[in-house]
N, C-alpha and C positions, 0 to 999 in steps of 0.2 A: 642351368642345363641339367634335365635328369638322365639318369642312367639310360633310359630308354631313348632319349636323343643322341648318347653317346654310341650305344648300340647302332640304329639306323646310321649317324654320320660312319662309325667304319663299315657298315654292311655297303655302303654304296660305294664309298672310299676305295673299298676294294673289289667292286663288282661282286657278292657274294650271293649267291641264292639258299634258300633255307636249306637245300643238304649241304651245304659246304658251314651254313651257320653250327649246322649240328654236328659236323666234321670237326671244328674246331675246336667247340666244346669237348666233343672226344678225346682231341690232343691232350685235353689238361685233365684226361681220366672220369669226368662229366657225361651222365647222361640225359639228355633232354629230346623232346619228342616236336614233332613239326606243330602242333599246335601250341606247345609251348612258346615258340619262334615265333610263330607267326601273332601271337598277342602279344608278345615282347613291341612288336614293330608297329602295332596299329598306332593309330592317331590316340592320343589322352583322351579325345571325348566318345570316342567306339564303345559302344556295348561289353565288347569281348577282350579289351584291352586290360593288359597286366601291368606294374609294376616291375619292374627288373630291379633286384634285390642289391648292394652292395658287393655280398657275397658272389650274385652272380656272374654282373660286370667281371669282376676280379676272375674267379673263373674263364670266363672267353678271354679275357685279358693274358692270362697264363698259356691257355690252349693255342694263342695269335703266336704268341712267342715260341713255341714247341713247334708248330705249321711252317715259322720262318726262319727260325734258328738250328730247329731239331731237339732234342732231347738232352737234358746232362748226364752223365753216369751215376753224379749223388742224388741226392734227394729230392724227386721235385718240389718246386717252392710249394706254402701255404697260399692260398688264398686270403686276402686280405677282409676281414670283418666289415669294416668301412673305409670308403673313398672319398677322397677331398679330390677340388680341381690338379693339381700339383703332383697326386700320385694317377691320375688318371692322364693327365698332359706327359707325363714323364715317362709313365709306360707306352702311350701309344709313340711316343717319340721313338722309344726304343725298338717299338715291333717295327716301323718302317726304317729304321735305321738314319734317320735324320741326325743331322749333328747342327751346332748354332743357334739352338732354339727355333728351329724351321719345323712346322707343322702343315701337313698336306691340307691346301685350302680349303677343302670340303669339310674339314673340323674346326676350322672357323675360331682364331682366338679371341672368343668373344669372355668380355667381362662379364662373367654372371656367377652366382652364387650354386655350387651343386645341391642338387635338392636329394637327399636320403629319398628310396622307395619301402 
């Protein structure tokens, strides 16, 4: 599963359209542009399709949690350099507040190896 399929499964997960994608990203003091989004999400074999970085994931990742949580008064977290399955299953658990190792079906625990973009 790559980033960009992580992306799309929360984008739909939670009903989100490209300004709320770019809303989120806000949250986590990130700014990114609708075309940026919008090549985030195409198909791998699009023309105008991008890669979605480590870094970036991690970013929307922080931004979902600030959208659902709110803000802390200390320091907001770093973004993480790179994502394995485990910190990426861990955090999305945590933005929908699941407990039990219950993940919204639409994210699919599927066995596969996360691909770096």
């Amino acid at each position: 599963m790559t980033n960009n399929d992580v992306l799309r499964r929360l984008r739909y997960t939670f009903d989100f359209d490209d300004l709320k994608m770019m809303a989120v990203f806000a949250a986590a003091d990130s700014r990114v542009t609708r075309p940026q989004v919008s090549h985030w999400l195409k198909r791998d074999d699009d023309p105008e399709f991008d890669a979605c970085s480590d870094h970036q994931l991690a970013i929307f990742l922080n931004g979902l949690i600030n959208e659902r949580r709110g803000t802390k008064a200390s320091e907001p977290p770093e973004p993480e350099q790179s994502l394995n399955n485990n910190i990426i299953f861990k955090e999305a658990q945590d933005r929908v507040g699941s407990k039990g190792g219950r993940y919204p079906a639409s994210l699919g625990r599927q066995r596969c190896s996360h691909q770096q973009a």
